[in-house]
C-alpha positions in Angstrom: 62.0 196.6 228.6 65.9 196.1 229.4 67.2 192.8 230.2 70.8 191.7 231.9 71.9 188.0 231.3 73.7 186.4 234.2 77.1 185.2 233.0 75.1 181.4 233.8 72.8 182.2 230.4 74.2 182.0 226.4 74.7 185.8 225.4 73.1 184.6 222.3 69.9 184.9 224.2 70.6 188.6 224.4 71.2 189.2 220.6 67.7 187.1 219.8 66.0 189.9 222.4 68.0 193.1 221.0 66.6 191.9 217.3 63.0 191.6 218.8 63.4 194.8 219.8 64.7 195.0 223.6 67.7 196.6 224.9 70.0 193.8 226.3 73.2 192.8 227.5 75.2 190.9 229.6 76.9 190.9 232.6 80.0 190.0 231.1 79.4 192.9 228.5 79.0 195.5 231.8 82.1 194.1 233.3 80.2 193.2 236.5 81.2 189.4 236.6 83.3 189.9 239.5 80.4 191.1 241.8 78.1 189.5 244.1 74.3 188.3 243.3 73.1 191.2 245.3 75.7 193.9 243.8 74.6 192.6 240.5 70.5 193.2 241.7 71.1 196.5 243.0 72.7 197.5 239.4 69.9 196.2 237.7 67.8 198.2 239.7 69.6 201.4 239.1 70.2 200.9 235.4 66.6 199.4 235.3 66.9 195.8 233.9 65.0 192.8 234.5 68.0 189.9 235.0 67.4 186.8 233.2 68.9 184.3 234.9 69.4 180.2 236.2 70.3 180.9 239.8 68.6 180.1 242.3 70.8 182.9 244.5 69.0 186.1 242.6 65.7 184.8 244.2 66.3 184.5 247.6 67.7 188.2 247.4 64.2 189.1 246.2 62.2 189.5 249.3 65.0 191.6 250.4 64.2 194.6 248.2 62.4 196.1 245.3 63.7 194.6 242.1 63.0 195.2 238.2 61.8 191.5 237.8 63.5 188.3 236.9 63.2 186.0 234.2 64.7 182.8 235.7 65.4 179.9 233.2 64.2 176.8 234.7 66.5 174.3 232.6 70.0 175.9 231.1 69.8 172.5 228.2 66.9 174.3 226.8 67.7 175.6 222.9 67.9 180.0 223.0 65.5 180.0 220.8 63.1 178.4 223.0 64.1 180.5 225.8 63.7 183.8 223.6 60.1 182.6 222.4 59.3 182.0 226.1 60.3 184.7 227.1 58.3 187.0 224.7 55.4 185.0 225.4 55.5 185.6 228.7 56.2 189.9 228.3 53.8 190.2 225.8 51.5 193.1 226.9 53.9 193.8 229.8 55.3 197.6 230.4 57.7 196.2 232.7 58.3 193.2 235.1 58.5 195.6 238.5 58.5 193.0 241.0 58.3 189.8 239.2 59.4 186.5 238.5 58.8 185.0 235.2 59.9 181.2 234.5 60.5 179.7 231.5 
C-alpha cells in the first residue's frame, strides 16, 4: 500500500509508515504543492497512492471519480503516532483502500 501526505499532515507521519513497511511520501517531496485538490487526486490515482489527508476539499472530489482511497485525519492536534497506529489499525488485512475513506 502507497500513501501521499497532503502538505496539511506532519511528514513525520510518512517516515513512521515507510518504517512499518509502506511506501510513502509527501506532496511536498513530489513537488506537487502548487496543484489543485483534484490535480493532486488524479496523481494519486496514476501513481497509485491512497492520500492521507485533513481536507475536507479531497472528499467532495470523491464522487467525481474512481480514487485509490483516503485516509482523512479527523483532528490535525492529534500526536503522529496516534495517527500512524490508527492508521494501521485500520489497513490491517487490507490489499488496498480502492474506493475508500478511512478516518482516524
Amino acid at each position: 500500500m502507497k500513501f501521499l501526505l497532503d502538505e496539511h499532515i506532519n511528514p513525520a507521519v510518512a517516515s513512521g509508515l515507510e518504517n512499518r513497511g509502506f511506501e510513502a511520501t509527501t506532496i511536498q517531496n513530489q513537488n506537487l504543492t502548487s496543484l489543485e485538490d483534484r490535480k493532486v487526486l488524479e496523481y494519486a490515482s496514476r501513481n497509485d497512492y491512497s492520500i492521507i489527508t485533513n481536507e475536507d476539499d479531497f472528499l467532495s472530489l470523491l464522487d467525481e471519480r474512481q480514487h485509490n482511497g483516503v485516509v482523512f485525519v479527523t483532528n490535525q492536534e492529534t500526536k503522529v503516532s496516534n495517527i500512524i497506529s490508527e492508521i494501521l489499525k485500520k489497513v490491517s488485512g487490507l490489499e488496498d483502500l480502492e474506493n475508500t475513506v478511512i478516518f482516524v
